[in-house]
C-alpha positions as CSV (number, residue, x, y, z in Angstrom):
1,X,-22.7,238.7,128.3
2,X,-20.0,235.4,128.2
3,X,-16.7,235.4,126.9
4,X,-15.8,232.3,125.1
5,X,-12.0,231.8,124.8
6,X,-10.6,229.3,122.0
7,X,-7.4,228.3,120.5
8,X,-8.2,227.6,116.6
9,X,-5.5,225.8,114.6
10,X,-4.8,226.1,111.0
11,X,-5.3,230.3,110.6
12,X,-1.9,231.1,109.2
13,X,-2.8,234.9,107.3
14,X,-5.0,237.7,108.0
15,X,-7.1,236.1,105.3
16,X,-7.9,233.3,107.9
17,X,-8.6,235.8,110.9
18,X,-11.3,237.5,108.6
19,X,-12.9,233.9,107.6
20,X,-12.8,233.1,111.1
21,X,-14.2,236.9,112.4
22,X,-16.9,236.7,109.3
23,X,-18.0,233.2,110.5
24,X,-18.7,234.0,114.1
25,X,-19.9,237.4,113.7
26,X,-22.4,235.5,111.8
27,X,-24.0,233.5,114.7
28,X,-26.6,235.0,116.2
29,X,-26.3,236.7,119.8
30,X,-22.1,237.3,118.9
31,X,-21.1,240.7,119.5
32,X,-17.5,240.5,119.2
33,X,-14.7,238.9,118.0
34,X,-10.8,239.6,119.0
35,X,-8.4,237.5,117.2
36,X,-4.7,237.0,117.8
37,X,-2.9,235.1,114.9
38,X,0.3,234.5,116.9
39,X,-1.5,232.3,118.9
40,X,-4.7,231.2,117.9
41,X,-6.3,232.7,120.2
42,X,-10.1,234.0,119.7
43,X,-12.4,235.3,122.2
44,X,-15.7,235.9,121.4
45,X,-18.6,238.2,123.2
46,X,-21.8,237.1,122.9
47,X,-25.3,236.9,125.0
48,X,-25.4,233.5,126.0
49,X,-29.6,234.0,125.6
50,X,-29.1,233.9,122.0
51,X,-26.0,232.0,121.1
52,X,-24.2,228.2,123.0
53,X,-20.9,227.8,122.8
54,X,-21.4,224.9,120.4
55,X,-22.9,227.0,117.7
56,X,-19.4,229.1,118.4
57,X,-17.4,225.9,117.7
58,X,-19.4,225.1,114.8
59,X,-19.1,228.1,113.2
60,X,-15.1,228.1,113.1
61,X,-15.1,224.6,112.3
62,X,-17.2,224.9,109.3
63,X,-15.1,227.8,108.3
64,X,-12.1,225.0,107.8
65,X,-10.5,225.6,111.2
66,X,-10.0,223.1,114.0
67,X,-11.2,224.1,117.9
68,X,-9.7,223.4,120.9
69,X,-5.5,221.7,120.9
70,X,-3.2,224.4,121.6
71,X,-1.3,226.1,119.1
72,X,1.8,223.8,120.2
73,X,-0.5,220.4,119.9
74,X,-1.6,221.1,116.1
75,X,1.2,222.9,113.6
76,X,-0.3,225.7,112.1
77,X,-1.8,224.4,108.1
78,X,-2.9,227.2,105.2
79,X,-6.4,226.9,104.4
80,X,-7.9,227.5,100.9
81,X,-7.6,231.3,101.3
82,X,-4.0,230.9,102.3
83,X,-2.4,229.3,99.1
């Protein structure tokens, strides 16, 4: 098992956490998701025979979330679920 750890800009509710969560719980070989909305911050579990961290990155991103600036790098935007 790997632990990815990312900082995803632009979740703003706990509407975004579960479009993020749904997303990534999706990909293949993920077997958990923690997500702290504070922050940004999202770890994710998986078995690194089944899943890359790209496909993890993809997965947010084409949920409508950015990967990778800090939370103090990117101010926080609602999403479609948000408004």
């Amino acid at each position: 098992m790997q632990t990815e750890h990312l900082v995803v800009s632009g979740m703003s509710c706990g509407g975004c956490v579960s479009r993020v969560k749904k997303a990534l719980e999706a990909v293949p070989g993920v077997v958990g998701v923690e997500i702290t909305l504070s922050n940004g911050k999202v770890d994710v579990s998986y078995d690194e025979g089944l899943a890359r961290p790209a496909q993890i990155t993809a997965a947010v991103e084409r949920a409508g979330y950015s990967v990778g600036a800090t939370s103090a790098d990117v101010p926080s935007q609602s999403k479609g679920c948000c408004r």
